[in-house]
PyMOL commands that place a pseudoatom at each C-alpha (Angstrom):
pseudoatom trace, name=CA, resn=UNK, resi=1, chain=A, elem=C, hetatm=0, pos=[190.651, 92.011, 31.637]
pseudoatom trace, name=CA, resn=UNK, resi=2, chain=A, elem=C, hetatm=0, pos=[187.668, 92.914, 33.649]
pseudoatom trace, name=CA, resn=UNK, resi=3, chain=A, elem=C, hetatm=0, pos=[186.967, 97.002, 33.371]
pseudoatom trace, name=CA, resn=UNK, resi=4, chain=A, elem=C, hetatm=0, pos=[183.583, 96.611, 35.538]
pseudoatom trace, name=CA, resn=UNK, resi=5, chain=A, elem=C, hetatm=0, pos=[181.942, 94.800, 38.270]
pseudoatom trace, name=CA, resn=UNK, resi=6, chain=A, elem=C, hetatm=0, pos=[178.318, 94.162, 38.519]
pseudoatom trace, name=CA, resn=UNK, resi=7, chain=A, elem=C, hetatm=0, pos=[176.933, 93.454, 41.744]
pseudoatom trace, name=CA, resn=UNK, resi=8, chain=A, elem=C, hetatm=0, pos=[173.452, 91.559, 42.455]
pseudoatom trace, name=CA, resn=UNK, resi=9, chain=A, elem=C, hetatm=0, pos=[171.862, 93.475, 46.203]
pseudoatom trace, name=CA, resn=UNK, resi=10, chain=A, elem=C, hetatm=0, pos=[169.858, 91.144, 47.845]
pseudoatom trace, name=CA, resn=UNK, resi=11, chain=A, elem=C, hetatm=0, pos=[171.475, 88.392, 49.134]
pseudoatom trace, name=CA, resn=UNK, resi=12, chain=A, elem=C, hetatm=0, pos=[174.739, 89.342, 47.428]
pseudoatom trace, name=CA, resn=UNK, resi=13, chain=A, elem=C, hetatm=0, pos=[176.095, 92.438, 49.186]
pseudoatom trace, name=CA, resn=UNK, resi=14, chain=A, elem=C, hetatm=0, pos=[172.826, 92.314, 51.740]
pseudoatom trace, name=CA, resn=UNK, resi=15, chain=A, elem=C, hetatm=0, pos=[171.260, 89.610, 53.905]
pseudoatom trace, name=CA, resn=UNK, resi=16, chain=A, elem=C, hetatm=0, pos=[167.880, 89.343, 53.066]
pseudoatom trace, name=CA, resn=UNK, resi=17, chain=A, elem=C, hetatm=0, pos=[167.163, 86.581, 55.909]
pseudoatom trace, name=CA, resn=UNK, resi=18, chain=A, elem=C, hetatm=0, pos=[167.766, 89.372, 58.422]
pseudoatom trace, name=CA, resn=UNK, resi=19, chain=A, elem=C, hetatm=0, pos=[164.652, 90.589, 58.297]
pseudoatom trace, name=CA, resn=UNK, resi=20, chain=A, elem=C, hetatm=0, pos=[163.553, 87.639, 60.784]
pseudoatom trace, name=CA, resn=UNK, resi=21, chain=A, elem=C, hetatm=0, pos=[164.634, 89.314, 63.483]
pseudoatom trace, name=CA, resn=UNK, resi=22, chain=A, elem=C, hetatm=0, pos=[161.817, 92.097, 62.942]
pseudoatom trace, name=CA, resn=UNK, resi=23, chain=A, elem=C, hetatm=0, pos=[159.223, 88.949, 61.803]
pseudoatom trace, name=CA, resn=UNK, resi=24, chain=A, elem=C, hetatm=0, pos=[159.825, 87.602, 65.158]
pseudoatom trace, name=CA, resn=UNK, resi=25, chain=A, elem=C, hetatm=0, pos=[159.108, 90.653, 66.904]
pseudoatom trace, name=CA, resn=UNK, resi=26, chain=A, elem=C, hetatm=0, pos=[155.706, 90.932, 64.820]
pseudoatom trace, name=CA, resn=UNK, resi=27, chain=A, elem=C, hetatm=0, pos=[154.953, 87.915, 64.863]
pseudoatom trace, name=CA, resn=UNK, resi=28, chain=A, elem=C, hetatm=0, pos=[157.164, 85.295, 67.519]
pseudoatom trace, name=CA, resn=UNK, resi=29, chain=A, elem=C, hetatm=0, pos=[158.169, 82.307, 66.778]
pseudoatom trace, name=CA, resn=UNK, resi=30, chain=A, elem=C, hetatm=0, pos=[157.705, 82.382, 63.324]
pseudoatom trace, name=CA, resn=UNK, resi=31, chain=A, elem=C, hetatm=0, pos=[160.537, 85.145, 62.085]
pseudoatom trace, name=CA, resn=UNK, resi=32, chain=A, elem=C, hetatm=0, pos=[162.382, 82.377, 60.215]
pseudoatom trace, name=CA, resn=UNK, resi=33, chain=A, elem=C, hetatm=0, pos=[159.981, 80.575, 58.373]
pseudoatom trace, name=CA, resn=UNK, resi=34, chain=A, elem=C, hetatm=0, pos=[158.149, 84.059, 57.585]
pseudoatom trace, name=CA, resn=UNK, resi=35, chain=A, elem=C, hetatm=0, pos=[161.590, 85.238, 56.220]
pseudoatom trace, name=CA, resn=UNK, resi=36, chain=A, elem=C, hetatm=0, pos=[162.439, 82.206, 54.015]
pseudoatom trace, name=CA, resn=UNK, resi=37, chain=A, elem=C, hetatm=0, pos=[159.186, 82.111, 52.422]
pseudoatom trace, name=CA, resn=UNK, resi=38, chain=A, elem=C, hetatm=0, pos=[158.700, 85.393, 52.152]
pseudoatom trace, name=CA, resn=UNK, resi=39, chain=A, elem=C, hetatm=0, pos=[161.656, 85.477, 49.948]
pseudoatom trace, name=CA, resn=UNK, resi=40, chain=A, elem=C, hetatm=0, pos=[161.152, 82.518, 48.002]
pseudoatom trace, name=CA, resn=UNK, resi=41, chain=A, elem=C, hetatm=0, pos=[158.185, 83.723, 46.939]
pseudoatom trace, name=CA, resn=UNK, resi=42, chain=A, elem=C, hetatm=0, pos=[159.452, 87.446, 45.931]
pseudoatom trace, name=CA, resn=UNK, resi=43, chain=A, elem=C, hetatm=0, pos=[161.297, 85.620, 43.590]
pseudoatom trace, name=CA, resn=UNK, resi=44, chain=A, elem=C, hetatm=0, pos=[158.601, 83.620, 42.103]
pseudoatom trace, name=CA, resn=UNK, resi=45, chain=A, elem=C, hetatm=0, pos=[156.250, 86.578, 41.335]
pseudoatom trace, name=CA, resn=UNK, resi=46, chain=A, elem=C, hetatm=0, pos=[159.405, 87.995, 39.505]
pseudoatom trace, name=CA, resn=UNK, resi=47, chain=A, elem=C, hetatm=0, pos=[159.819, 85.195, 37.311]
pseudoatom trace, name=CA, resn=UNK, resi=48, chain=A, elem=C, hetatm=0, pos=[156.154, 84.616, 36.550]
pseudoatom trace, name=CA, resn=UNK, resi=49, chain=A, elem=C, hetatm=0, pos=[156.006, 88.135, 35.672]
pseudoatom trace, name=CA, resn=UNK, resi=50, chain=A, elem=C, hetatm=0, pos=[158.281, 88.399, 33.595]
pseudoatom trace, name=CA, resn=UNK, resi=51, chain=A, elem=C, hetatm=0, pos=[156.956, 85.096, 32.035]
pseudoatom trace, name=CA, resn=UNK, resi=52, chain=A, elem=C, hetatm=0, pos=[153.298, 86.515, 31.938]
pseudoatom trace, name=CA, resn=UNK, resi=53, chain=A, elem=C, hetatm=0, pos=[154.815, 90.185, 30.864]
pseudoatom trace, name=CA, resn=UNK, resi=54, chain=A, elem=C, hetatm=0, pos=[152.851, 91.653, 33.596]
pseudoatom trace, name=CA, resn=UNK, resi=55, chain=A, elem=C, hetatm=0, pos=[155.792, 93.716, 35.174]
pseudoatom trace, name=CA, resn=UNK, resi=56, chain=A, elem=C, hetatm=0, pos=[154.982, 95.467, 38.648]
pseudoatom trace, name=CA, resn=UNK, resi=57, chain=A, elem=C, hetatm=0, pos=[158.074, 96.629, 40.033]
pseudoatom trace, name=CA, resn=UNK, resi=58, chain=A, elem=C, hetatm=0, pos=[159.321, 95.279, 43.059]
pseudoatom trace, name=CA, resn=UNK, resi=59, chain=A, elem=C, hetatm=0, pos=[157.585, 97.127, 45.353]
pseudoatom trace, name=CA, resn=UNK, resi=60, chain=A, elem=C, hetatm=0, pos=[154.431, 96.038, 45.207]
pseudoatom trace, name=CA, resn=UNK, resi=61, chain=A, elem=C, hetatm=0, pos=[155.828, 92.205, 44.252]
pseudoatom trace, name=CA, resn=UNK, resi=62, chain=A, elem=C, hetatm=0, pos=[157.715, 92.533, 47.844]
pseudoatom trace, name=CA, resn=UNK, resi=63, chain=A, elem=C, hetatm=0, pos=[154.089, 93.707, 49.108]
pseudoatom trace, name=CA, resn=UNK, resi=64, chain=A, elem=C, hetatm=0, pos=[152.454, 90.599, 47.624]
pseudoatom trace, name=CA, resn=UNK, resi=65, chain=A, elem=C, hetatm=0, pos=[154.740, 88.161, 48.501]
pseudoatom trace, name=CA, resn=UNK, resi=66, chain=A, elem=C, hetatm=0, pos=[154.417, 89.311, 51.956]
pseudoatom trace, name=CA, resn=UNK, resi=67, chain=A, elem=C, hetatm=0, pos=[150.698, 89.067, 51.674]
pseudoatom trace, name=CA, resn=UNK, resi=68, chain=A, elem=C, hetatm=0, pos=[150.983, 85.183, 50.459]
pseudoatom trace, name=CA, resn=UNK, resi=69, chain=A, elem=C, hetatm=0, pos=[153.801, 84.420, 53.049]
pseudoatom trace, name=CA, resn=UNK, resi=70, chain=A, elem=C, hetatm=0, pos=[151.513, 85.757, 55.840]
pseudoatom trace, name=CA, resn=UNK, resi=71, chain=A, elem=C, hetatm=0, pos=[148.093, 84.356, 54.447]
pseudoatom trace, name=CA, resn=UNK, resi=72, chain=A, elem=C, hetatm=0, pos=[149.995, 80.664, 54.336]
pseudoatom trace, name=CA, resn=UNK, resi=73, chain=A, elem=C, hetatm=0, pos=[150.691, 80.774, 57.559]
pseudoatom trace, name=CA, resn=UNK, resi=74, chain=A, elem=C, hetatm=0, pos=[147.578, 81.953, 58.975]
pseudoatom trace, name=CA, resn=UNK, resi=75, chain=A, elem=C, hetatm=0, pos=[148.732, 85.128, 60.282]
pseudoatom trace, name=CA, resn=UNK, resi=76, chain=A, elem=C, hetatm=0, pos=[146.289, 88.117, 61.106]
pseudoatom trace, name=CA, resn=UNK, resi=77, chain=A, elem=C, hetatm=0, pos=[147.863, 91.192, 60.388]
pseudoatom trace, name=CA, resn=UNK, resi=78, chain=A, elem=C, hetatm=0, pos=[147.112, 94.960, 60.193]
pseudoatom trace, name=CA, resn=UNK, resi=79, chain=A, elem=C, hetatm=0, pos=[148.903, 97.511, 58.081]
pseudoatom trace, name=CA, resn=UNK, resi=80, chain=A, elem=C, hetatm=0, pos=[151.273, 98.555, 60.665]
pseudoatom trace, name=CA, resn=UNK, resi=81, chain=A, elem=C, hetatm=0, pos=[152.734, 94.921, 60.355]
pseudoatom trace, name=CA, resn=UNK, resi=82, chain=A, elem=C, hetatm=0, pos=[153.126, 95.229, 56.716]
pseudoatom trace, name=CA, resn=UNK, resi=83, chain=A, elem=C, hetatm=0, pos=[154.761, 98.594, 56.822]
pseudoatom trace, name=CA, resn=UNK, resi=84, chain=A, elem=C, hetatm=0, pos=[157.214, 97.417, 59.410]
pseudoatom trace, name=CA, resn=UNK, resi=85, chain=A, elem=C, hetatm=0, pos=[158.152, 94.558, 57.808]
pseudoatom trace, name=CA, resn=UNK, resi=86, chain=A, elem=C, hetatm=0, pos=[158.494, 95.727, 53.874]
pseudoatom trace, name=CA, resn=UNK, resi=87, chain=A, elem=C, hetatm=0, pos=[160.517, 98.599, 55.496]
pseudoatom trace, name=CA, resn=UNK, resi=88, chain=A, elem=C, hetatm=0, pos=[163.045, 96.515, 56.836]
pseudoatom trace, name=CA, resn=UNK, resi=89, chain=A, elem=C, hetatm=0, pos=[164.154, 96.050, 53.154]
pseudoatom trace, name=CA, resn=UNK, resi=90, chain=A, elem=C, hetatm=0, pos=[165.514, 99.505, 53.060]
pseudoatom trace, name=CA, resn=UNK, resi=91, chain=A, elem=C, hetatm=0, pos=[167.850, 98.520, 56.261]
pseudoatom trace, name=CA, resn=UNK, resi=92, chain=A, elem=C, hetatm=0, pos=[168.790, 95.196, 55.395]
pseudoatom trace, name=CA, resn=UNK, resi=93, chain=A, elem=C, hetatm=0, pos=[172.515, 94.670, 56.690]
pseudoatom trace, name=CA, resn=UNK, resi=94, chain=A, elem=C, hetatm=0, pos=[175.556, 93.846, 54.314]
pseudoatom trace, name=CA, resn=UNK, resi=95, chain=A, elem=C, hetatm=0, pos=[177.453, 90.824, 54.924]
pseudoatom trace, name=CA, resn=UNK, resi=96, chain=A, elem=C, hetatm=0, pos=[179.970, 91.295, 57.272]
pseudoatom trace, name=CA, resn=UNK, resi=97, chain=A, elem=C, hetatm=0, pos=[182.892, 91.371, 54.600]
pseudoatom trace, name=CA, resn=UNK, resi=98, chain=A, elem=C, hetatm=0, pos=[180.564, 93.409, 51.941]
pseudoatom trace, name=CA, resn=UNK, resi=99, chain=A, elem=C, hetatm=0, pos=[182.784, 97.224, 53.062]
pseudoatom trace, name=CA, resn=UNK, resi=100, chain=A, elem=C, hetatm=0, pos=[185.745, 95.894, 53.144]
pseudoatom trace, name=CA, resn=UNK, resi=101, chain=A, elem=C, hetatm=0, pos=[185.780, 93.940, 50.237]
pseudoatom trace, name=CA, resn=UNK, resi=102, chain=A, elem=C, hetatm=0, pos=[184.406, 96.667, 48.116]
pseudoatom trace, name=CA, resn=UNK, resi=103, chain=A, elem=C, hetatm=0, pos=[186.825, 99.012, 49.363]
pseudoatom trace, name=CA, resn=UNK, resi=104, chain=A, elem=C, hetatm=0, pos=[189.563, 96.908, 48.559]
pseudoatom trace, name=CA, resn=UNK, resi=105, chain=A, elem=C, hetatm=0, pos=[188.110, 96.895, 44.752]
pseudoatom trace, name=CA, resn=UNK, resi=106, chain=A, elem=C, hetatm=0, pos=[188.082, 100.766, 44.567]
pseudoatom trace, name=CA, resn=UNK, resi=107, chain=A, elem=C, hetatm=0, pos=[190.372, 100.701, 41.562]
pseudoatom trace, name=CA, resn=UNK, resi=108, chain=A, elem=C, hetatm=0, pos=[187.737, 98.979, 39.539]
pseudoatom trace, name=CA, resn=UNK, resi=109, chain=A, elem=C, hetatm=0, pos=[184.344, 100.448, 38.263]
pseudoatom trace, name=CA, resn=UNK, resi=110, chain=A, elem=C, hetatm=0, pos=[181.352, 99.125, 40.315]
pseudoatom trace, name=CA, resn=UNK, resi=111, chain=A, elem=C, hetatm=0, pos=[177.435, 99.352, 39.929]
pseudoatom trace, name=CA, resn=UNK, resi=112, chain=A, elem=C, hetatm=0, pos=[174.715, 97.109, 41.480]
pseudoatom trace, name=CA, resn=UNK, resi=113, chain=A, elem=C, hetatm=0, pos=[171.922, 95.709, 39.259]
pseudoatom trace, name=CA, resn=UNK, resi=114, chain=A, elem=C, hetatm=0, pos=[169.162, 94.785, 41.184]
pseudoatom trace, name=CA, resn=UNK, resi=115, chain=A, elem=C, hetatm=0, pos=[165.287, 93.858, 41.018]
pseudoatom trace, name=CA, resn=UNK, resi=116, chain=A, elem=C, hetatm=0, pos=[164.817, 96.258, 43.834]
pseudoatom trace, name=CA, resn=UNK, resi=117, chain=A, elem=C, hetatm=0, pos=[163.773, 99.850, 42.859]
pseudoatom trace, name=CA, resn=UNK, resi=118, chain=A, elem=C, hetatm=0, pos=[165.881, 103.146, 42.868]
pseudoatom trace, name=CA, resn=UNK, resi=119, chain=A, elem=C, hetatm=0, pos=[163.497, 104.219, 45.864]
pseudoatom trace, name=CA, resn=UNK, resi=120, chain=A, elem=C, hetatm=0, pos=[164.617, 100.853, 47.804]
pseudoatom trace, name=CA, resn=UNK, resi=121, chain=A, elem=C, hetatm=0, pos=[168.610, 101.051, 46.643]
pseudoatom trace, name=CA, resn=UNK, resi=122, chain=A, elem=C, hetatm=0, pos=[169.274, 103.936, 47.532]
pseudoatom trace, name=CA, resn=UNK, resi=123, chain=A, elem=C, hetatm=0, pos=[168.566, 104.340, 50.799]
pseudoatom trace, name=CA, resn=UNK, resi=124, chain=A, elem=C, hetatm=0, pos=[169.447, 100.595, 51.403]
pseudoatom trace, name=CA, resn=UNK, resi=125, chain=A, elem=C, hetatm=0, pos=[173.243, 101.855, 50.152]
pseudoatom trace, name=CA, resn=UNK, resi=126, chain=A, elem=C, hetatm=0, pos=[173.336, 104.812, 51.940]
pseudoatom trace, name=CA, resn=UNK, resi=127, chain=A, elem=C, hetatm=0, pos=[171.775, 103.305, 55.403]
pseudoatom trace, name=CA, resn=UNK, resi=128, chain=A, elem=C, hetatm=0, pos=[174.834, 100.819, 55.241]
pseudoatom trace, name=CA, resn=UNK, resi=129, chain=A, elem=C, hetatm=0, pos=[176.999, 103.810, 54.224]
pseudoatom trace, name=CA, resn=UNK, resi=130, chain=A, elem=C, hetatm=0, pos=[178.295, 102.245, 50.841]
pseudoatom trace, name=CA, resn=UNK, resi=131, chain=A, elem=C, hetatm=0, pos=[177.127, 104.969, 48.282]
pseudoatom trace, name=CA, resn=UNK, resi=132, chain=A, elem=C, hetatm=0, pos=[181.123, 106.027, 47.626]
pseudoatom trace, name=CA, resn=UNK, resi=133, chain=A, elem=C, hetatm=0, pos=[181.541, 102.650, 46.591]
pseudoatom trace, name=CA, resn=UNK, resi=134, chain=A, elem=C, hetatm=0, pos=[179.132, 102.738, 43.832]
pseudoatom trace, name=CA, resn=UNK, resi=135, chain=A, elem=C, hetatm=0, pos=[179.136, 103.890, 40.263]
pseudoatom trace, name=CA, resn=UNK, resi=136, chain=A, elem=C, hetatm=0, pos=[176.062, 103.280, 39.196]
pseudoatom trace, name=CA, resn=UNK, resi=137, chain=A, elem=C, hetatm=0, pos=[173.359, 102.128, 40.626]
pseudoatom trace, name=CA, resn=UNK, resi=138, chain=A, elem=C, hetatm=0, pos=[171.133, 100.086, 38.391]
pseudoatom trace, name=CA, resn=UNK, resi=139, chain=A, elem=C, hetatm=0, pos=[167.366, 98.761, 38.957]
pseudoatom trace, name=CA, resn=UNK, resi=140, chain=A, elem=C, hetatm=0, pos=[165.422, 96.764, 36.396]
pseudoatom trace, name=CA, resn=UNK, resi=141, chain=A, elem=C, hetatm=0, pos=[162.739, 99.068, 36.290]
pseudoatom trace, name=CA, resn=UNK, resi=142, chain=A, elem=C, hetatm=0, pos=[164.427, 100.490, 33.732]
pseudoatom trace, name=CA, resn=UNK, resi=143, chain=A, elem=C, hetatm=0, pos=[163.840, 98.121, 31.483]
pseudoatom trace, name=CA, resn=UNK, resi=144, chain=A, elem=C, hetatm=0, pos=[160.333, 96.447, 33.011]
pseudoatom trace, name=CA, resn=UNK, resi=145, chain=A, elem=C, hetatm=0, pos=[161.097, 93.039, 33.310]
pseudoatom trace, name=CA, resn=UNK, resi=146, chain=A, elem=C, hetatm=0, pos=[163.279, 91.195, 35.883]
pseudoatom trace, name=CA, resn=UNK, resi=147, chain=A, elem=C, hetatm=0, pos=[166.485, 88.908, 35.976]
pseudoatom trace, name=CA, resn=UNK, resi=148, chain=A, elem=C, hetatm=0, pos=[167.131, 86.749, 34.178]
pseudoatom trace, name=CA, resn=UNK, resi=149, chain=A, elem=C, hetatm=0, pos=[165.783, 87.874, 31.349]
pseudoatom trace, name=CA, resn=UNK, resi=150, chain=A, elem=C, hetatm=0, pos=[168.617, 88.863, 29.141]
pseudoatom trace, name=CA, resn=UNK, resi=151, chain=A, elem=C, hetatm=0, pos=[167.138, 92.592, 29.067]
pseudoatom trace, name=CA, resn=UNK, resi=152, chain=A, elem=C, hetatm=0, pos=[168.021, 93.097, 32.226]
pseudoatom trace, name=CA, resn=UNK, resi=153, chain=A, elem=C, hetatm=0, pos=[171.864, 91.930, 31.761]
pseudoatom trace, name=CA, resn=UNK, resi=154, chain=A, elem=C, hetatm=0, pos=[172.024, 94.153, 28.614]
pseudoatom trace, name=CA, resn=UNK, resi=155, chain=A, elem=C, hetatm=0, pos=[170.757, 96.988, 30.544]
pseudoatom trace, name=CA, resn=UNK, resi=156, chain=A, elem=C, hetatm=0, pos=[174.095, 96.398, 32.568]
pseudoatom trace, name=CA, resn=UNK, resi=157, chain=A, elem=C, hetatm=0, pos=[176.373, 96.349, 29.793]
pseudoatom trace, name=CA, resn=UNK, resi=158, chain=A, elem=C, hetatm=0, pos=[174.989, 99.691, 28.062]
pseudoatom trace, name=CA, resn=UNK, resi=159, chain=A, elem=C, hetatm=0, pos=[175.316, 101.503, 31.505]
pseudoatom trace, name=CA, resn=UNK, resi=160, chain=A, elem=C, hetatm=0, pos=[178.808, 99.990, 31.896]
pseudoatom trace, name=CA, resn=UNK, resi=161, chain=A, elem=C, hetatm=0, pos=[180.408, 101.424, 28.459]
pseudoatom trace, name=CA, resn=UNK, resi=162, chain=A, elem=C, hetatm=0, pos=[182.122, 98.418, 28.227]
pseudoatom trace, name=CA, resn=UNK, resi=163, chain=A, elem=C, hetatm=0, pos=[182.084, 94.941, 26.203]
pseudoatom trace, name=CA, resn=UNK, resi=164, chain=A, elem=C, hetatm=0, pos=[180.437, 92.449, 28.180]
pseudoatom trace, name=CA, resn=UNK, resi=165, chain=A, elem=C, hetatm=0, pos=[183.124, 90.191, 27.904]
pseudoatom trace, name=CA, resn=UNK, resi=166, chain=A, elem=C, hetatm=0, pos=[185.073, 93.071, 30.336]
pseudoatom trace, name=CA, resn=UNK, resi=167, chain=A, elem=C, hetatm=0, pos=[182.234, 92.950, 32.907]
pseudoatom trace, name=CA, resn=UNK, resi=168, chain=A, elem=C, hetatm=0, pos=[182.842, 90.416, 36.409]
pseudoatom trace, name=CA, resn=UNK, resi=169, chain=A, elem=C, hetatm=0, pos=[179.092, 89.729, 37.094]
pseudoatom trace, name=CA, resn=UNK, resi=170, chain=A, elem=C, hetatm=0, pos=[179.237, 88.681, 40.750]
pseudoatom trace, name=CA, resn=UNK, resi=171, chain=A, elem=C, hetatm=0, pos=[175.650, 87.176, 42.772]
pseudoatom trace, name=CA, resn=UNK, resi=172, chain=A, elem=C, hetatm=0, pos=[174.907, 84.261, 45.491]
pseudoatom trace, name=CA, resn=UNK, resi=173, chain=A, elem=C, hetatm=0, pos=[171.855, 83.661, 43.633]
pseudoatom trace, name=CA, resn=UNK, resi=174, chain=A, elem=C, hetatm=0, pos=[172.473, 80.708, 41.653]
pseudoatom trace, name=CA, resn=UNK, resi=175, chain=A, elem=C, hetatm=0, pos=[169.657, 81.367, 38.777]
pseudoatom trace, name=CA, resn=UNK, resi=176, chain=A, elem=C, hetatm=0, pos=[171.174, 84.469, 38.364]
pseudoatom trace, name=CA, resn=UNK, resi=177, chain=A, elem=C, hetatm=0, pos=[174.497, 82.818, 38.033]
pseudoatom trace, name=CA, resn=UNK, resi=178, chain=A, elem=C, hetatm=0, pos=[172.951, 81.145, 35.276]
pseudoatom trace, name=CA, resn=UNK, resi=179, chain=A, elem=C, hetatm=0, pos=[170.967, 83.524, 33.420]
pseudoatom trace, name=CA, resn=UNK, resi=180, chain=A, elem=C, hetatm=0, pos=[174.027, 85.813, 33.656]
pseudoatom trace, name=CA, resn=UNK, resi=181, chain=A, elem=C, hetatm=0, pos=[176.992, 83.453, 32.328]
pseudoatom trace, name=CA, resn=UNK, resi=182, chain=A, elem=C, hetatm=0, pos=[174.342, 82.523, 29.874]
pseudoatom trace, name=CA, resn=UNK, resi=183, chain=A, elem=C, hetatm=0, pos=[173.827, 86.003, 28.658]
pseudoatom trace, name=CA, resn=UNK, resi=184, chain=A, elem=C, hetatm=0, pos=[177.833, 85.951, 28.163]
pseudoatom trace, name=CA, resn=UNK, resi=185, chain=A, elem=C, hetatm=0, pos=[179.243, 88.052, 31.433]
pseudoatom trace, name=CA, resn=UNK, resi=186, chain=A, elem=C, hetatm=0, pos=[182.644, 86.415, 33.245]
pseudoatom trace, name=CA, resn=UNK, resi=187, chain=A, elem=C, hetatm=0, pos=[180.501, 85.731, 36.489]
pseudoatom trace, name=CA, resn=UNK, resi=188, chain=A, elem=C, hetatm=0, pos=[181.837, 84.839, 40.047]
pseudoatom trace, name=CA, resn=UNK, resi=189, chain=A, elem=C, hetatm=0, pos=[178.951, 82.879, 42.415]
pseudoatom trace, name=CA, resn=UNK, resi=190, chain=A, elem=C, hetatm=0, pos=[179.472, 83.924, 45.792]
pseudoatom trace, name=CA, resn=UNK, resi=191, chain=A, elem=C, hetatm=0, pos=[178.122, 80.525, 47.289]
pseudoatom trace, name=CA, resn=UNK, resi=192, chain=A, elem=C, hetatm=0, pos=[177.740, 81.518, 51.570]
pseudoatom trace, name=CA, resn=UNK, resi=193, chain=A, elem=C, hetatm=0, pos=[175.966, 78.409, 51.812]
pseudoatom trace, name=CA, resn=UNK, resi=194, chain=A, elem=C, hetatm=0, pos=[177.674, 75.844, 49.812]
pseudoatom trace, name=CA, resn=UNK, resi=195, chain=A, elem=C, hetatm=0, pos=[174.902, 75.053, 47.408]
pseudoatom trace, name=CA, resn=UNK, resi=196, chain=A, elem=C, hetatm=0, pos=[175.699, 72.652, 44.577]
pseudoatom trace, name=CA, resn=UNK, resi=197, chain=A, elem=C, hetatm=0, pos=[175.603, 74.324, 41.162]
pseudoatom trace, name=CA, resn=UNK, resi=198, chain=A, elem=C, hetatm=0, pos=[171.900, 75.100, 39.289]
pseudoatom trace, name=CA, resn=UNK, resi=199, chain=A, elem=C, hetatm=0, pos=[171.502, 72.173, 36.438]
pseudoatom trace, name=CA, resn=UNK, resi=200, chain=A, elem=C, hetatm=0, pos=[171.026, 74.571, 33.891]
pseudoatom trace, name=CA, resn=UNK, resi=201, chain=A, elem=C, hetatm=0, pos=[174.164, 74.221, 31.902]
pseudoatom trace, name=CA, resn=UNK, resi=202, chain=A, elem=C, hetatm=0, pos=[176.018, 77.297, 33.113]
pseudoatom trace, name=CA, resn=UNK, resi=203, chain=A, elem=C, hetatm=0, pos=[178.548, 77.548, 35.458]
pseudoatom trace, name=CA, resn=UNK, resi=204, chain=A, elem=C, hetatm=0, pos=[180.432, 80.385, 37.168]
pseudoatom trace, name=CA, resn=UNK, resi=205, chain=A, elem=C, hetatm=0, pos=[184.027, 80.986, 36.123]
pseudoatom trace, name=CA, resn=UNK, resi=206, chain=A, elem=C, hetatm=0, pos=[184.751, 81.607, 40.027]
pseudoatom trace, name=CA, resn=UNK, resi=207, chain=A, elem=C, hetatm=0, pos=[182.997, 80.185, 43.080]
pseudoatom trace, name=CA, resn=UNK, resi=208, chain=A, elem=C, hetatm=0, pos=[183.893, 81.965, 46.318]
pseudoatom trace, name=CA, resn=UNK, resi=209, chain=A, elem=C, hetatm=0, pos=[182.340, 81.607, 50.060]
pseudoatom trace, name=CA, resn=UNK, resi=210, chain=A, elem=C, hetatm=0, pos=[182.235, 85.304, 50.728]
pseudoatom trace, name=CA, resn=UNK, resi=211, chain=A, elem=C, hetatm=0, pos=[183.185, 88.886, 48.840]
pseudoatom trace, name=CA, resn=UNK, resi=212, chain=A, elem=C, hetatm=0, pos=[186.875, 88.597, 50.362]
pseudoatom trace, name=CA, resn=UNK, resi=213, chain=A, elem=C, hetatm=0, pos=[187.756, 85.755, 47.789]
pseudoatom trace, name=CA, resn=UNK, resi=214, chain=A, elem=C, hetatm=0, pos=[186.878, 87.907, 44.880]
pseudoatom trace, name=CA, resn=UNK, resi=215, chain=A, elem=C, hetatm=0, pos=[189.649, 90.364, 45.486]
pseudoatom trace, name=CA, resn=UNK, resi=216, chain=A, elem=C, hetatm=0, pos=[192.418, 87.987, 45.252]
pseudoatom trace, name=CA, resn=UNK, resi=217, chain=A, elem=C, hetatm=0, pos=[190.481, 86.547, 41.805]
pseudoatom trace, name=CA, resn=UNK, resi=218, chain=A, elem=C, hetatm=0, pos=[191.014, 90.465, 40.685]
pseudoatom trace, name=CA, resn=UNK, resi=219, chain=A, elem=C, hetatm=0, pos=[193.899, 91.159, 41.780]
for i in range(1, 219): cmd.bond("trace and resi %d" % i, "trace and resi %d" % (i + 1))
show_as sticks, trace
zoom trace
């Protein structure tokens, strides 16, 4: 029976490839490809990290992998750029079914876990007006290192008060899909973009194309 939910943020509840639309304002015709490796590489630096155990929290990883995105692709920038483009982060929109869907779960305990900081979660939450929904809301610098170290996952089932074996661990990122049915959660891969499965030996107990589907798995 699951007693607890654990949400990913970015990319899960919130589209993080929104934030082309203020790229191509700063910088036209290249909000796309800014966006997509701009997040590719956040991800990287949070891995090698945690690999290197040289933990920065995700501030100033978001901040760097900005830096690289923009210094591959030849961009001059000033500050101003950089401030209006890392603070997109903290209005990111949810997916069009992320409100609805969550409200439809409110009989079930909910928290995020996320890279992102408290200082980016919460006011990412609140801008979208989904605090009530919420919990808990968990960051890994808590714990210093990122997903999918097992640390992190842990982190989730201490704040839960539950066996991990009660928690539905629910992301669209497929590595995290991994590292988090390999850490032992029930986990449900909400897959937007019909990717095929990460060959890592794990796969999800549910695959859904959008939030929506998970109710009816609870229910």
């Amino acid at each position: 029976m699951v007693k607890s939910i654990v949400f990913d943020a970015y990319g899960t509840l919130f589209d993080v490839y929104a934030v082309s639309t203020v790229s191509e304002k700063r910088f036209p015709g290249n909000g796309k490809i800014i966006s997509r490796v701009w997040r590719q590489k956040q991800l990287e630096y949070t891995w090698l990290r945690s690999l290197m155990g040289r933990y920065a929290d995700f501030e100033q990883v978001n901040q760097d992998a900005l830096r690289f995105t923009l210094n591959k692709l030849g961009k001059s920038y000033t500050k101003t750029d950089l401030d209006v483009l890392l603070s997109s982060y903290l209005t990111l929109p949810p997916h069009p079914e992320t409100g609805d869907a969550l409200r439809a779960l409110r009989s079930v305990r909910k928290m995020i876990l996320s890279d992102g900081t408290e200082a980016m979660l919460l006011p990412l939450v609140d801008n979208a007006r989904l605090t009530s929904c919420f919990d808990r809301i968990l960051s890994v610098d808590t714990v210093k290192v990122y997903k999918p170290d097992p640390k992190v996952y842990e982190f989730a089932v201490s704040a839960s008060k539950v066996s991990k074996e009660e928690i539905l661990f629910v992301s669209s990122n497929g590595w995290d899909v991994a590292g988090s049915k390999s850490f032992g959660f029930k986990v449900a891969w909400v897959n937007r973009s019909k990717e095929p499965i990460e060959e890592l030996g794990q796969h999800p107990d549910y695959i859904v194309s959008n939030l929506m589907e998970l109710t009816r798995i609870i229910d």
